[in-house]
C-alpha positions in Angstrom: -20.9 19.9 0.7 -21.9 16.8 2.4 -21.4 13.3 0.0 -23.3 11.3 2.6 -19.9 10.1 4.5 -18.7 10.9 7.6 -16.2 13.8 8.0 -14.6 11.4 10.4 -13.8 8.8 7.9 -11.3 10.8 5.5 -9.7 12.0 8.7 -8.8 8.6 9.8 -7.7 7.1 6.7 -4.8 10.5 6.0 -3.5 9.8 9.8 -3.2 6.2 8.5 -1.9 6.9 5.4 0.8 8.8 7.1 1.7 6.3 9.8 2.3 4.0 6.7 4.4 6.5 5.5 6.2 6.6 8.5 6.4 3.0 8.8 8.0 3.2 5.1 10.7 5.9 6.0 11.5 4.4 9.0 12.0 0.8 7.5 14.3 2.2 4.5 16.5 4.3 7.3 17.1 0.9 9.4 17.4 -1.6 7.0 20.2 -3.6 7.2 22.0 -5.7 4.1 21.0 -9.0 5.8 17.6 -8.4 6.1 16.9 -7.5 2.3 13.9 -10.0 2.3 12.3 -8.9 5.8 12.5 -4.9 4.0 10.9 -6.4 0.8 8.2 -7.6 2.6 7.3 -4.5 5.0 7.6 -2.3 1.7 5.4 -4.9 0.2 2.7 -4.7 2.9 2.9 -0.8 3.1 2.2 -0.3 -0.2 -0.7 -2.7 -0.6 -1.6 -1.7 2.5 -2.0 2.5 1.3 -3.9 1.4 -2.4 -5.9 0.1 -0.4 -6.6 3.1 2.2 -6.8 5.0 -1.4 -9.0 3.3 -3.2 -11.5 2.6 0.1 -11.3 6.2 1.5 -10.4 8.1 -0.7 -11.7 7.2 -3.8 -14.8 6.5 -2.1 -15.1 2.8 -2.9 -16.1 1.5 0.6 -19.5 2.1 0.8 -20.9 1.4 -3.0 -19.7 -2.7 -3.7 -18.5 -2.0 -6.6 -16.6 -4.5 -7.9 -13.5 -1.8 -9.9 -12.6 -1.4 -5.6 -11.3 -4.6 -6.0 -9.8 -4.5 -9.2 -7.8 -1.5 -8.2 -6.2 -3.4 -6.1 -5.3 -6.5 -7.5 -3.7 -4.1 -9.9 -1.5 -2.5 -8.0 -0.8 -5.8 -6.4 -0.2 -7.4 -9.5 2.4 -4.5 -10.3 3.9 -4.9 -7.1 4.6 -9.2 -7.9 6.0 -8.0 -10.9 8.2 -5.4 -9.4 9.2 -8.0 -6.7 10.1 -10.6 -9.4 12.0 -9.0 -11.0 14.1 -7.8 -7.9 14.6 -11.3 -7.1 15.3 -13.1 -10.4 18.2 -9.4 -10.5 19.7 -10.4 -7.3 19.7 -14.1 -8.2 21.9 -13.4 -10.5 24.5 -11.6 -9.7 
């Protein structure tokens, strides 16, 4: 079945997708206690950073401008300031 995309494309984005994935195991094995903001961050960018490859790629949402591509996400952005906060605001207090 050919959806007018390159075979190519898809191919790309899963070798991507697992380098992230890499990146994200490899980033929770050497973390170290002092560098609890530095992990927070690389987790941050990893995930935003494979919604994106998901939504783009696979979804399909590269080529047709729609605007729900970037709604997607700011989601799972949103979700992931949320999730952040509320990590913070816990370990300010104890």
């Amino acid at each position: 079945m050919n959806f007018g995309r390159s075979e190519a494309r898809p191919s790309r984005a899963f070798v991507q997708l697992l380098a992230l994935t890499g990146v994200s195991a490899a980033s929770a094995y050497l973390r170290e206690p002092t560098f609890k903001l530095g992990f927070a961050i690389v987790v941050a960018v990893v995930a935003v950073s494979k919604v994106r490859l998901v939504v783009l790629d696979f979804l399909g949402r590269r080529r047709d401008g729609s605007p729900i591509g970037a709604a997607l996400i700011a989601w799972a952005a949103g979700v992931l300031a949320i999730a952040l906060g509320k990590a913070v605001l816990l370990a300010m207090a104890s």
